[in-house]
N, C-alpha and C positions, 0 to 999 in steps of 0.2 A: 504494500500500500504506500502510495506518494503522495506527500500533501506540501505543493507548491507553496503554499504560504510559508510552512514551516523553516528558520533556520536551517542550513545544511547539520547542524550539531545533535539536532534532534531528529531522529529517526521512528516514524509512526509505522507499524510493524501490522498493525492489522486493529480489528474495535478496541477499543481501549489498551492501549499500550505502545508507550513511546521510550524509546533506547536515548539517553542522554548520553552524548560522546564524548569523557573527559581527556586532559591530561594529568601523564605523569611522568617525569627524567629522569630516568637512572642518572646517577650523580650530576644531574642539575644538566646531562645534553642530551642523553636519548632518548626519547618520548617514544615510551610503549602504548601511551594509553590507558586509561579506566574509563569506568559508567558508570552511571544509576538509569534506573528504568521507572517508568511512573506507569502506575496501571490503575485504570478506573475499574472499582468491582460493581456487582451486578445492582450492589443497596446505594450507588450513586459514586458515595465515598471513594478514595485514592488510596492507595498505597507507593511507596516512595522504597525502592528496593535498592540498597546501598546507600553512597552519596561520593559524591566527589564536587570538584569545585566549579562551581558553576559560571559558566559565561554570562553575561549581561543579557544576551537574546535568550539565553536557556532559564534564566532566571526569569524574565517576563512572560517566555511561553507557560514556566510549572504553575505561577503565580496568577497568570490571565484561566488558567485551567480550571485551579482548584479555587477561586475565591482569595487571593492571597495567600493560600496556603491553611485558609482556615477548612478546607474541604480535606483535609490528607488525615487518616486516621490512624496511620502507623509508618514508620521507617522502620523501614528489616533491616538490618544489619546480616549479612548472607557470608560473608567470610573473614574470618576470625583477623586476617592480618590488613584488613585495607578499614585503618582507624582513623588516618589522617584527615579525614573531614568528618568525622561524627560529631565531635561538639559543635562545628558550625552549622550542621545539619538543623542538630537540636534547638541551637539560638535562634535561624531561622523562620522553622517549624516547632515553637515550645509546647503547643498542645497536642501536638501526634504524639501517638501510646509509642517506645523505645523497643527494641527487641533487638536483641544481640547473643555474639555465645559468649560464653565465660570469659573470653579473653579482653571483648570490649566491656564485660560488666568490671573487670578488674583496673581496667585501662583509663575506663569514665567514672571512678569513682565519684560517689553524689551527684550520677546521673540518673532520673526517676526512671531505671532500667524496670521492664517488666519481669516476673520471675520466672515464665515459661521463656527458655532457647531457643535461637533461631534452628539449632539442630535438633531439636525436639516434636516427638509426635506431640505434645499439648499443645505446641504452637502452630503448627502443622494442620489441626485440626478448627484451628481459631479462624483460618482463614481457607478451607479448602472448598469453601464455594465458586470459589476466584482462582484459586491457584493449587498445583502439584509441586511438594518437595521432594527432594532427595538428596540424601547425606551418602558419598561413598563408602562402603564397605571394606573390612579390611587395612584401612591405612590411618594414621594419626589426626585429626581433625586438626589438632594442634599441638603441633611436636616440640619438643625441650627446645631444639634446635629451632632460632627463627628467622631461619634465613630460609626453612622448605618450605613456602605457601602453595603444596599443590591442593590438600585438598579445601573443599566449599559446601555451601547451602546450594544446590540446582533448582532453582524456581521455572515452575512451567505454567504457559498462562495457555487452555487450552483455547478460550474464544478468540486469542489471534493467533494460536499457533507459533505461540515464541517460547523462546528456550533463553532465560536467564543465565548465564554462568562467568565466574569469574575465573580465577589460574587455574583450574582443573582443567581444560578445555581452553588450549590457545589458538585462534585463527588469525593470521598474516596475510592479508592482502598487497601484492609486493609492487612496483612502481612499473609504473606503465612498459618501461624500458624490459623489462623483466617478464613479462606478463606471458609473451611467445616462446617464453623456456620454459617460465613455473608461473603459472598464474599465479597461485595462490597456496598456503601451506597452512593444516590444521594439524592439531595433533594434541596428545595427553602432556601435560606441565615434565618439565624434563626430570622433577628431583622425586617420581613415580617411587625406584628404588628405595630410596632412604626414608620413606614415611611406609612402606608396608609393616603391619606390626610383625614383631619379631616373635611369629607364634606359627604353628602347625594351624594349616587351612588360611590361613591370610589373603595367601595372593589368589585361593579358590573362592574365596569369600568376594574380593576386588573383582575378578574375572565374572563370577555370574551379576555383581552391580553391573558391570559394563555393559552388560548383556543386554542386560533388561533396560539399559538407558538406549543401545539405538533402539530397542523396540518401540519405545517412546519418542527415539527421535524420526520414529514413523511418521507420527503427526505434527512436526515441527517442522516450518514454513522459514521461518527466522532462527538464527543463533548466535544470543548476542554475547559474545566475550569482552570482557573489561581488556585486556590486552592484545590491541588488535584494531578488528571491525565487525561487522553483522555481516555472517552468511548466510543469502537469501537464495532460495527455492523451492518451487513450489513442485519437484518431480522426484522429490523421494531422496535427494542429494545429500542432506543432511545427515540421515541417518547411514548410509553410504560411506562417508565422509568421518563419521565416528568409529565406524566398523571398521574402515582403512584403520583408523588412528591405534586402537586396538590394538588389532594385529601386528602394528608396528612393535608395541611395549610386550610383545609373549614372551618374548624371551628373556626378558628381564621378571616375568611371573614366574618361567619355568624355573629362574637360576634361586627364584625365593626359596620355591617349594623344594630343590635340591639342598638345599641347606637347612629350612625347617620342617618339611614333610607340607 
């Protein structure tokens, strides 16, 4: 779905729901990118999935949307390690309900976090008129180590057929120049290995999640990764596209289950 009025920053993905395209620089030059997504649910209300820093057009588009902001009834916070704009989320938007995992309730202290988790079925269930979660299986949600941000919260919105995710799911759309060799590259976060738990069935546990997300990415039209851009189609590409990614990381399942069963 195209909506020529819109910003190029903001991405309208299909009814209710719009990919907001941030940035972010590896030591202040390379701009990989982040997002937030704003989705209208079926009782009117918004939801505000992540946050990052918002552009001037991207701020009048969320704001002309929702009533100023008085229409948004919750920020998700969806992955443990992208905190850098939460409190200004919050200042922004002070009356939307908080939800986060443990890492931002620890992070934002005396923020009025909610006591259900973003990786949580209690939470999950708070809003599942509107939306499908999924937490991966098998691997660290939030490891000692914080420099592995592969896994995430996957929010699925099925009335437009989009797929929320952040570093679990990296897509690259690469410069025009480039395009006639590799269009485009998708693929599982590279630090897969080092967050498998270090237990018998881990990486079987991760392997049948995978499984069951292209199944899901059956009906996913859009797939909006924070690092990156939205990959869009509407011919079953998506899930295609997940399956490739997969099968790329088996071998790093199988070297798991060689060492832990």
């Amino acid at each position: 779905m195209t909506d020529h009025s819109l910003p190029s920053t903001v991405i309208a993905t299909g009814v209710g729901f719009w990919n907001l395209r941030g940035s972010f620089k590896l030591g202040g030059v390379l701009d990989i990118g982040t997002h937030s997504s704003l989705v209208q649910r079926k009782n009117g209300k918004y939801l505000l999935l992540d946050a990052c820093g918002l552009k001037d057009e991207q701020q009048r588009f969320v704001d002309a949307q929702t009533d100023g902001g008085k229409a948004i009834e919750a920020i998700l916070h969806l992955h443990p390690f992208h905190t850098m704009w939460m409190k200004a989320a919050h200042a922004r938007y002070p009356y939307a309900r908080l939800y986060g995992t443990a890492r931002h309730h620890r992070l934002g202290t005396g923020m009025p976090w909610q006591p259900e988790t973003t990786d949580s079925e209690a939470m999950h269930a708070l809003f599942a008129d509107d939306l499908t979660f999924s937490v991966p299986r098998g691997v660290e949600l939030i490891p000692s180590n914080e420099n592995l941000h592969f896994s995430s919260v996957l929010a699925f919105h099925p009335a437009s057929r989009s797929l929320h995710v952040d570093d679990t799911i990296n897509y690259v759309r690469l410069p025009p120049v480039l395009r006639a060799v590799k269009p485009d590259l998708l693929s599982l976060h590279p630090t897969l290995a080092r967050v498998l738990e270090k237990r018998a069935g881990a990486a079987s546990d991760f392997r049948s999640w995978a499984l069951e997300l292209v199944k899901q990415c059956a009906n996913v039209d859009h797939l909006c990764a924070a690092h990156g851009a939205v990959l869009a189609s509407t011919d079953g590409a998506v899930a295609r596209r997940v399956e490739q990614a997969l099968a790329k990381v088996d071998s790093k399942l199988k070297a798991h289950e060689r060492k832990y069963g």
